[in-house]
N, C-alpha and C positions, 0 to 999 in steps of 0.2 A: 795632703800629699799621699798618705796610705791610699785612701780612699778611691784617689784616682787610677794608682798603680793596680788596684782590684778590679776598678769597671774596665780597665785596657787589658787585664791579664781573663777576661770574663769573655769580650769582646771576639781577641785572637782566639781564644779554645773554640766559643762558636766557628769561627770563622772556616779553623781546618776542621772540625767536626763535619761541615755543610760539603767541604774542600772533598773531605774523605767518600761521604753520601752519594755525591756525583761521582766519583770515580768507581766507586763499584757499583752501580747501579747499570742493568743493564737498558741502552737504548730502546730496543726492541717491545721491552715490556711496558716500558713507558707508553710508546704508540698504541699498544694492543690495551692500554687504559683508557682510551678516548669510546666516546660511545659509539657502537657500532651501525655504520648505516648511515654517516656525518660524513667521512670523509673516504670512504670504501664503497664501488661500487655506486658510485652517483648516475652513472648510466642506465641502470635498469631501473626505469619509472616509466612503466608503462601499462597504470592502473586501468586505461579504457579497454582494455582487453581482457582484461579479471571478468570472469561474469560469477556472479553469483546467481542461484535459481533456488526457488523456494518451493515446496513442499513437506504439507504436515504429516504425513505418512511414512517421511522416505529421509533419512541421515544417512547421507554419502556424503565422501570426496571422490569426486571421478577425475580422470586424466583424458582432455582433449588432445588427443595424439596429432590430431590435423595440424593445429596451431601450435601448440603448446600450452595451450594456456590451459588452468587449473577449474574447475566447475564446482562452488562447492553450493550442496544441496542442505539446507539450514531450515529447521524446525522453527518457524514464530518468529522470535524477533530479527531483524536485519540490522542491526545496531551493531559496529565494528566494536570489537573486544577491546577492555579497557587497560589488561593487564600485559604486555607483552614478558614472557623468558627474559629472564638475565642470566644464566647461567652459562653463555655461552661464551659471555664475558670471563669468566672464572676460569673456564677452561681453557680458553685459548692463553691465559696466564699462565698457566700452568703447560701448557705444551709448549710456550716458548723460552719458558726457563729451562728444559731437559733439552734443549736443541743443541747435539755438540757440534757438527760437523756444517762447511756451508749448503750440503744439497740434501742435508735434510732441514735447512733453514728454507731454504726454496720450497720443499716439499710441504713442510710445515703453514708456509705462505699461502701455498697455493688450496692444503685443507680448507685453511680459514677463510679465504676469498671464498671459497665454494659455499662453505657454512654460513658467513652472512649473508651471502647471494640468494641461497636458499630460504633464510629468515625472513631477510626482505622481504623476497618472494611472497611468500606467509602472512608478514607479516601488510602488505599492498592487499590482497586478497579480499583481510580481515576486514583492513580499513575504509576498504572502497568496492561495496556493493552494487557496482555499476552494471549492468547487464549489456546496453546495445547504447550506441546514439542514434536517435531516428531523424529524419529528415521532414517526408509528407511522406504520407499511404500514395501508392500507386496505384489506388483503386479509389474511385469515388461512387457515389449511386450510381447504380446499374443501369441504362437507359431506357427507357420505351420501348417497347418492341413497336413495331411500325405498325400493327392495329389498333395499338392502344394510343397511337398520338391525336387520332381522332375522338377519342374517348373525353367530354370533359371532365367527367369524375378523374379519370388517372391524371390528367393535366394538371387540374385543380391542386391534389394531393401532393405532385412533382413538384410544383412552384412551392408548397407548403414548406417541406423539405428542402427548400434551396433557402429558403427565406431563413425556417429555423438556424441550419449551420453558418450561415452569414452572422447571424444575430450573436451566435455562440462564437465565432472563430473572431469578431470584434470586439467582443468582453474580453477574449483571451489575451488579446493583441494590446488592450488598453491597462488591463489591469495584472497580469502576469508577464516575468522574463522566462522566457524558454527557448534562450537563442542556445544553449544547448543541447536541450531534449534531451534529455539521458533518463533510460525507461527502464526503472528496477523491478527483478519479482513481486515486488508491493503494487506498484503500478498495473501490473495484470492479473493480480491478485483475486479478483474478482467477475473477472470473464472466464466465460463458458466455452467449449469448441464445438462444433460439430461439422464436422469433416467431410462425410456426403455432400453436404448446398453450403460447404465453405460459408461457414457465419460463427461469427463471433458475436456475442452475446452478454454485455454487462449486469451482471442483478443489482438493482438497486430495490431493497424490500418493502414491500406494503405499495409500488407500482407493477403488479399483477408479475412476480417474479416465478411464482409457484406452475401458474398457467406456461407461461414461457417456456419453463422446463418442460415441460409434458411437452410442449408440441416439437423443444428440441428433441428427446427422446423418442418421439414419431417417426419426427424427420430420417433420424440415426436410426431405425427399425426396430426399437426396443419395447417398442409399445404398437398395435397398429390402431390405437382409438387414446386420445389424450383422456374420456371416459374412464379408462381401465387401470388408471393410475393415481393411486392411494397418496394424502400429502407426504407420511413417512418416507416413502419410498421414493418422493421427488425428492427430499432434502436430505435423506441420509444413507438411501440405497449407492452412492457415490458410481453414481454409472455415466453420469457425465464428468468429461475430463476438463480440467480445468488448464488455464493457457501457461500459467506457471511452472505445471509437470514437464514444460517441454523444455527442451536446450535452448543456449541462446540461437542455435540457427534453425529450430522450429519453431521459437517465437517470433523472429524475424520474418521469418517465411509465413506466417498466417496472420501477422500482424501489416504488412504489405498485396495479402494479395485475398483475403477473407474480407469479406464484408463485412463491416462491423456495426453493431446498432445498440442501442440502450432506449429504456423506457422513463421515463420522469415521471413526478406528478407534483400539486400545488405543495409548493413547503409546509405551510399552515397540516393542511387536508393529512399530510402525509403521516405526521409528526405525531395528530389526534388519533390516526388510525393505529399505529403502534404505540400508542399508550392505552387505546383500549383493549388490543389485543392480548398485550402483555401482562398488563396491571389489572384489566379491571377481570378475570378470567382466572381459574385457577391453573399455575406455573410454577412448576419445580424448581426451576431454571431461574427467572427472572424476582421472584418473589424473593427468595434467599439471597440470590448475589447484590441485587439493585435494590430489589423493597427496604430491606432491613437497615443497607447503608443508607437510603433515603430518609427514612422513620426516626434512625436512630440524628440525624446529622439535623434536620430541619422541620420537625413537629415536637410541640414544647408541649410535657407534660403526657409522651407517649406512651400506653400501655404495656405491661410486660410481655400481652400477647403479640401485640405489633410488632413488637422488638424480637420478639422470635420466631415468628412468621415470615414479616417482613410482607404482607398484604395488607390492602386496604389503603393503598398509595392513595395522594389526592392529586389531581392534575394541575395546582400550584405548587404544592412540593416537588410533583415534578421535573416544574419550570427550573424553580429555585437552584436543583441540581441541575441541570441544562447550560445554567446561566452560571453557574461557582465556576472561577478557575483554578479551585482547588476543591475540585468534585472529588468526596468519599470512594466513587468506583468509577472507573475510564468510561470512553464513549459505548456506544453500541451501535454495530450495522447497521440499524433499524430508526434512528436517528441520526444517523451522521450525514452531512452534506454529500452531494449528489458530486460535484466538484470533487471531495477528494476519494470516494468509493470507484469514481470510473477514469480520473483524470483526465475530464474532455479537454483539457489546453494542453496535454501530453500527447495524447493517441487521438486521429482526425476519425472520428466515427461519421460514418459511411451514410447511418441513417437514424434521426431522433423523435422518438415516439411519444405521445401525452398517454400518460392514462385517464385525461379528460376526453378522449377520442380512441381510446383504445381500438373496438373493433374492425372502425374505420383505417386508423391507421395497421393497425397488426396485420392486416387483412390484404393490406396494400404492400406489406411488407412481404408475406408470403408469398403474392403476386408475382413480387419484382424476381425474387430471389427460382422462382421456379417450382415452388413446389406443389404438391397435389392437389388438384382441383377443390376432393372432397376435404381437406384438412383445411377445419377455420380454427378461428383461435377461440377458444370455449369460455364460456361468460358465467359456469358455476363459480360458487364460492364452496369452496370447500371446509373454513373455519368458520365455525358460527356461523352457522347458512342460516339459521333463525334469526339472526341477528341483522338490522339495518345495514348499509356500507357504509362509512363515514361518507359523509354530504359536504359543501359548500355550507350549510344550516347547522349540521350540527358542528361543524369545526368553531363555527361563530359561538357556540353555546357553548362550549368550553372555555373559550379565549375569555368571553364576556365576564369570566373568575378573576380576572389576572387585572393587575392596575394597568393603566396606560404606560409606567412607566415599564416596566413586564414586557407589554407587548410589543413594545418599542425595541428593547432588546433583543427578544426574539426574534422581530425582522430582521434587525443588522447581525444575528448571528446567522442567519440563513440569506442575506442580503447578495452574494454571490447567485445563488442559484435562482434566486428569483431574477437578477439581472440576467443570470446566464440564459435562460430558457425564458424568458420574455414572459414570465407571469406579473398581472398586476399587485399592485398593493392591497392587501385582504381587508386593511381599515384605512377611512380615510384619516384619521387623526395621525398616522405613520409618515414621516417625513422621511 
């Protein structure tokens, strides 16, 4: 009997305890407990008009006064920040407990609607690195001039061209969703401008990307002979502008009305050519950052020299890392698919070039585009000019290391581009 008159006299104390709790507690503060951005301001979501734009050069926030919308200009990565402010939470806690009067409750109300509106704002921006939605370019290959329909070499080349983007726009069609299209600073990331003969430009490296520049830099009058143009100077004189420095209504605007074209070459071919560039050559750059993770991660029983060098890669080690999906050091330029360097299922490119036809095509390229008679596109090599060009022969000669089982991977990791650009299988034992 005690017992029970304890757990009922235990019971009621909770009870007006909780009684009490509630009663001085204020409503107010309770709402401003909930997370902000859940039930405040559910209206402003309207992420497709955030643009973010990318350059390595240049950390702003600018204000598009036209629209409103905010432009933030972000160094490398585009990846939405993972940590949002909570402090805002605290404070508006605190500012609605000091609130005596009702119009400085209103007034107080109306701070805070502004402050998470703002956050929001902020925090939409962070989250959603959308730039444009595109549709189709309003420009496609430029047509024949009416002397040249008689021509069958420029005929021949035209139908080439119409053939190639058909082949490329029914891979995209078959194997990618892009009923969206939303085209980020990443996405243009690697296109060229030149503004004179409106041409847009993708570099994709080790298909004659060095040459391209010089003859953009021609074009642009910064050079008058592709001759007189040093490789440093192509690659790091930064005198060509890149389509990401622009806003989003000057990437809109040249992304609709420039010509756009890229170069390709055989994936095999491509892949040999920048391993021998890189690796088998003396390189500050690649020796240290890639050699070493390579050497140290997948050669057994590696020298101390190797390990601090990081030269002397083998062209099966550097499958092995190719093929890890938990590779010691990220991708590089220079082996990365063609697909995601210029996102042909994203941006309709105008016009696509082999580097197994290069002169032929670059040349027709130039043609269409208008430019000067005596400008062709220059066939030095300016690395290793003593050196071979990588072949259809020697690509085989390297491969011929690697197991079948190797080279079978290799294809299906480069298996897009080969389908995309309509290159055959390089072995036939590749299914």
């Amino acid at each position: 009997m005690r017992l029970t008159c304890m757990f009922s006299f235990i019971l009621l104390f909770g009870a007006a305890g909780l009684i009490v709790f509630i009663h001085l507690q204020d409503p107010e503060e309770i709402v401003h407990q909930q997370t902000p951005g859940i039930k405040y301001n559910m209206g402003f979501q309207q992420p497709k008009k955030d643009c973010v734009s990318s350059n390595n050069q240049d950390r702003r926030l600018r204000k598009n006064t036209a629209d409103g919308i905010a432009t933030v200009k972000l160094s490398g990565s585009l990846h939405p920040a993972e940590n949002v402010p909570t402090k805002l939470q605290s404070t508006d806690r605190r500012q609605s407990s000091v609130t005596l009067g009702k119009d400085y409750e209103q007034q107080g109300e109306e701070i805070n609607s502004i402050r998470l509106h703002k956050r929001r704002r902020r925090f939409v921006i962070k989250k959603n690195p959308i730039l444009i939605s595109m549709n189709s370019s309003t420009l496609n290959l430029p047509t024949l001039k009416s002397e040249d329909r008689s021509n069958s070499k420029w005929k021949t080349l035209y139908q080439i061209q119409s053939e190639r983007k058909q082949i490329m726009r029914e891979t995209c069609s078959k194997y990618k969703s892009n009923n969206r299209r939303i085209i980020t600073p990443y996405h243009v990331s690697r296109i060229f401008v030149e503004d004179k003969y409106r041409v847009l430009y993708c570099e994709v490296p080790k298909a004659g990307c060095s040459n391209w520049k010089r003859v953009l830099m021609v074009l642009n009058g910064l050079a008058a002979s592709t001759k007189d143009i040093q490789h440093n100077t192509v690659h790091y004189g930064n005198y060509l502008k890149r389509l990401d420095g622009f806003d989003r209504k000057g990437i809109y605007h040249r992304l609709n009305t420039y010509t756009k074209m890229l170069f390709i070459r055989e994936p095999f071919e491509k892949l040999v050519s920048a391993f021998r560039d890189k690796f088998e050559h003396p390189n500050n750059y690649y020796h240290p950052v890639f050699g070493k993770a390579i050497i140290s991660r997948y050669r057994v029983n590696a020298t101390k020299e190797a390990l601090r060098t990081g030269s002397g890669v083998k062209f099966k080690e550097f499958i092995q890392y190719l093929l890890d999906v938990h590779r010691p050091v990220g991708m590089d330029i220079h082996w990365d698919h063609v697909n995601r360097l210029c996102s042909p299922c994203l941006i309709d490119y105008d016009f696509v070039g082999k580097f197994e036809s290069m002169e032929e095509d670059a040349n027709f390229f130039l043609h269409l585009i208008g430019a000067p008679q005596n400008l062709t596109f220059p066939k030095f090599k300016d690395r290793h000019s003593n050196e071979e060009r990588t072949t259809t022969k020697i690509t085989q000669q390297y491969f011929a290391q690697l197991s079948p089982s190797q080279r079978q991977r290799s294809y299906d990791f480069y298996y897009m581009d080969y389908l995309m650009f309509n290159y055959s299988k390089p072995f036939e034992d590749l299914y």
